[in-house]
C-alpha positions in Angstrom: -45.0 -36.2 41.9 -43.5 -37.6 44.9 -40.1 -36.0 46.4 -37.3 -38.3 47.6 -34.4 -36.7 50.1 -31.1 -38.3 49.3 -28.1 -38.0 52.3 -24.9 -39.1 53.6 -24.4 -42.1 55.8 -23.2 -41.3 59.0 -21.4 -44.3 59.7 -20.7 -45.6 55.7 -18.9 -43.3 53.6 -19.5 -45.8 50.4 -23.1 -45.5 50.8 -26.3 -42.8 50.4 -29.5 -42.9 52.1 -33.0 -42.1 50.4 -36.5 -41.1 52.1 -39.3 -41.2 49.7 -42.3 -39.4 50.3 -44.1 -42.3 48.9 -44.4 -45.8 49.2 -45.2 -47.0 46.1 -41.6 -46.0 44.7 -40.0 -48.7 47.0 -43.2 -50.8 47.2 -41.6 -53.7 45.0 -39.0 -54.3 47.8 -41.4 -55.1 50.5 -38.6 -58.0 51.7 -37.4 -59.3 54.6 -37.4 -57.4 58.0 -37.2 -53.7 56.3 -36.6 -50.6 58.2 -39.8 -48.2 56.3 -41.6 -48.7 53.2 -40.5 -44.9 52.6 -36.7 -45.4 53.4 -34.1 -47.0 50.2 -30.5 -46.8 49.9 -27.5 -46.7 47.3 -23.9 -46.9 47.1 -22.0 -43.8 45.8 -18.4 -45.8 46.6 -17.6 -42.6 48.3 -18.4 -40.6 45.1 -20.3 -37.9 47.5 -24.4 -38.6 46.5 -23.9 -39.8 42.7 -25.3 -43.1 42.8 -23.5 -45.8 41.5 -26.1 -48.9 41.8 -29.4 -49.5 42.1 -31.7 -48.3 44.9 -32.9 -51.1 47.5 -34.8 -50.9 50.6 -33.2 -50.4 54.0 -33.0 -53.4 56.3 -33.6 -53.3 60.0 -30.0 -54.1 60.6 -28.8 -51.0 59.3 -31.9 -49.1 61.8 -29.2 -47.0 64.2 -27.0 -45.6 61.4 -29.8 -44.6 58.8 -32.1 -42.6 61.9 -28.5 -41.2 62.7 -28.1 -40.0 59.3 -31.3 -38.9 58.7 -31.3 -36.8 62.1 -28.4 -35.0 61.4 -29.5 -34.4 57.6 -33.0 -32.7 58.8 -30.7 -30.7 61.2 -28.7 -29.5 58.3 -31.6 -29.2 56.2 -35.0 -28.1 58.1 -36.8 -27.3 55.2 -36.8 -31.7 54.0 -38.7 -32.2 57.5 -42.1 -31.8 55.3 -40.9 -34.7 52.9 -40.1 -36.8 56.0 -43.4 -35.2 57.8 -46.3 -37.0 56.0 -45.2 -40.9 56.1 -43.5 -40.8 59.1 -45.5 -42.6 61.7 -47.2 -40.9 64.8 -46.1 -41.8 68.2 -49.3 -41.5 69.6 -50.6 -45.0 70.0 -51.0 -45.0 74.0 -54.7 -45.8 73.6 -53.8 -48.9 71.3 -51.5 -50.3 74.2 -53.3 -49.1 76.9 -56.4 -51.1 75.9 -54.0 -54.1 75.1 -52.9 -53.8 79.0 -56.5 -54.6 79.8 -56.7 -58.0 77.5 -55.9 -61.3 79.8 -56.6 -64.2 79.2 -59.3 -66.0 82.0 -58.6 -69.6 82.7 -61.5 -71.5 81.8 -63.9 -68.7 80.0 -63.8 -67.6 76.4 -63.4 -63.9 76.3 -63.2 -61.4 73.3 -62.1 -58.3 72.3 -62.9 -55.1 70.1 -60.1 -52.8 68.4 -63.3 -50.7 67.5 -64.6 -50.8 70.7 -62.1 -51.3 72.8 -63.6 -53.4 75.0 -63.4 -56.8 76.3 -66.7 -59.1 76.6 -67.3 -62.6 78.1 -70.4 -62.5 75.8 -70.6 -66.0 73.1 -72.5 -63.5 70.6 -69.4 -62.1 70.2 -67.8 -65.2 68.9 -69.2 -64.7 64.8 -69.0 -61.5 64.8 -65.5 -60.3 62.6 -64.9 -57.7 64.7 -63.9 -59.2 67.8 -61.2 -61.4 68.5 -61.1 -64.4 71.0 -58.5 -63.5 73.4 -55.4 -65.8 72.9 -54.1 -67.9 75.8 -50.4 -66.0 76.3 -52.7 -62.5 77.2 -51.2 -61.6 80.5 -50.8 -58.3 80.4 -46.9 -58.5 80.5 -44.8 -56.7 77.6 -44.5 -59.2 75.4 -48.3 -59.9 75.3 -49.2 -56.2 74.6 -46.7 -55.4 72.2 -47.9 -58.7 70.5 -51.2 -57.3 70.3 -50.8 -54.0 70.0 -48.3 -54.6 67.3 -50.7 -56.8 65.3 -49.1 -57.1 61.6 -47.2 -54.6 61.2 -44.1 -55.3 59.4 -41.6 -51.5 59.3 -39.1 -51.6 62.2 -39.5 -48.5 62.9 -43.2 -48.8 63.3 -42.5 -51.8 65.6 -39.7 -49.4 67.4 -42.9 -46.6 68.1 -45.3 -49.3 69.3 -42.6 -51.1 71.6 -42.1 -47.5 73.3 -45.4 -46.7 74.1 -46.3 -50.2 74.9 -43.5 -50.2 77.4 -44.8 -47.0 79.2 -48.3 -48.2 79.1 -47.1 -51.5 81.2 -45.0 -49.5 83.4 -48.2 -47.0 83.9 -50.4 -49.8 84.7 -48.1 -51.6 87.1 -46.1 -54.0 85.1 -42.5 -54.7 84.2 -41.1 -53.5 81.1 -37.5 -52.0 80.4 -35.3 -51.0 77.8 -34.5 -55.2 77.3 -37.6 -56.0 76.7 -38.3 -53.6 74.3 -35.2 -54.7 72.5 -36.0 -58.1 72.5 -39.5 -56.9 70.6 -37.6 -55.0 67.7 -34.6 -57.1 67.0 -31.6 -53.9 67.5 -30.2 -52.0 70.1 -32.6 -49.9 71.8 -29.6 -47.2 72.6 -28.7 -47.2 69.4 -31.9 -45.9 67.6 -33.6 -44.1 71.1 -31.4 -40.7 70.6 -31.8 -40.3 67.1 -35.4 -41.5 66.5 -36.2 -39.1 69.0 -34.9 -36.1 67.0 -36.5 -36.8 63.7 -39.6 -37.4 65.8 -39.0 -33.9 67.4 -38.7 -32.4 64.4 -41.7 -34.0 62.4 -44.0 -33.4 65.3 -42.1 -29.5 65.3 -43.7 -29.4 61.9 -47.2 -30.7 62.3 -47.6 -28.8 65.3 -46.4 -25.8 63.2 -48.8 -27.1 60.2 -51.5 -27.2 62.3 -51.3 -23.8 63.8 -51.1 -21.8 60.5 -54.4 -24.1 59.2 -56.1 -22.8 62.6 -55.2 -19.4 62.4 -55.9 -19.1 58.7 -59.2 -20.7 59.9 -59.7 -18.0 62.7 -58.7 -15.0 60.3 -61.6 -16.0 57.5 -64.3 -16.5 59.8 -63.4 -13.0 62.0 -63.3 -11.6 57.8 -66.8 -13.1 57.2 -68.3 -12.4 60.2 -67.0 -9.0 59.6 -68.7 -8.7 56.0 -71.5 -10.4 57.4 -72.0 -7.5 59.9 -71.2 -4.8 57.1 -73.9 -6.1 55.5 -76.4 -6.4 57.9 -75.8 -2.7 58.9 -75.8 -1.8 55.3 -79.4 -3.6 55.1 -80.6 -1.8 57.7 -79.9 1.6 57.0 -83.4 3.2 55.7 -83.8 3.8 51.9 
């Protein structure tokens, strides 16, 4: 069954935040421009957590104070960082927007280009083939193209909030102009707002998988030294002369 986190709001004492390790439990509210598919709240009226109405999903106008709250709750309690841990979305989509730097637009010549392939062709076989995209006219290679392509359809804020980040360093890297205005001009809130406390539940998630990762390898590491072991016992066990 899927666990849901309920804590305080930093900045509202009338109202509770919720992080669903699921989806499909807020799935019915997919409305408007919504923080997370995973992230609801209620009012409590200043009742501490009882809920006193209905659970809706977060909007993207309420971004700063709910990664705020939700920080300094997985601060407080480490242990709901492996609720958080599994839909939270990874902040590792440098290749995304670094292949979306390399997408411009050439006056006069159809070009296309290949999530799968990440690669860019001037060739018109490419042009029926459904998995390559014409390259649009506004391409440039400035921030707001890349984040435009790199974002594609995605619709959570703070999904658009991880793509605008790394799209901004991947313009900087590559010799382009991109600063904390533009990236707030691509999510809709105030960059300063949500960088601090995004950060720390992203330090904390990654923490975890890092932490996740290590115990699957060592566990790994510690059966095959035990079977190789076994595997040796028997050998010298078969060997021995009857």
């Amino acid at each position: 069954m899927s666990q849901r986190i309920v804590f305080r709001s930093v900045g509202n004492p009338e109202v509770a935040y919720t992080w669903h390790e699921s989806y499909y439990e807020l799935r019915d509210q997919l409305r408007g421009d919504h923080l997370s598919a995973n992230a609801g709240f209620f009012l409590t009226y200043g009742d501490e957590l009882c809920q006193h109405s209905g659970e809706s999903i977060v909007q993207k106008d309420n971004m700063g104070d709910y990664l705020l709250s939700l920080a300094s709750h997985l601060m407080e309690y480490p242990d709901n960082v492996r609720v958080v841990s599994g839909s939270w979305p990874r902040s590792d989509g440098g290749d995304k927007a670094q292949f979306a730097c390399t997408i411009r637009y050439k006056e006069g010549k159809r070009t296309y280009y290949s999530w799968i392939d990440r690669k860019v062709s001037g060739s018109d076989s490419k042009r029926h083939d459904k998995r390559w995209e014409e390259v649009p006219t506004w391409a440039d290679g400035s921030f707001d193209s890349v984040f435009r392509l790199a974002c594609g359809n995605y619709r959570d804020a703070i999904e658009r909030y991880v793509i605008a980040d790394t799209c901004k360093e991947e313009v900087k890297r590559s010799g382009g102009w991109a600063d904390y205005n533009a990236a707030e001009k691509a999510i809709g809130v105030s960059y300063e707002d949500v960088r601090l406390p995004f950060t720390v539940v992203d330090n904390l998630v990654r923490a975890f998988r890092l932490t996740e990762d290590a115990k699957r390898y060592l566990s790994a590491h510690l059966a095959n030294l035990e079977h190789r072991k076994q595997q040796a016992e028997k050998a010298q066990e078969e060997a021995v002369p009857v």
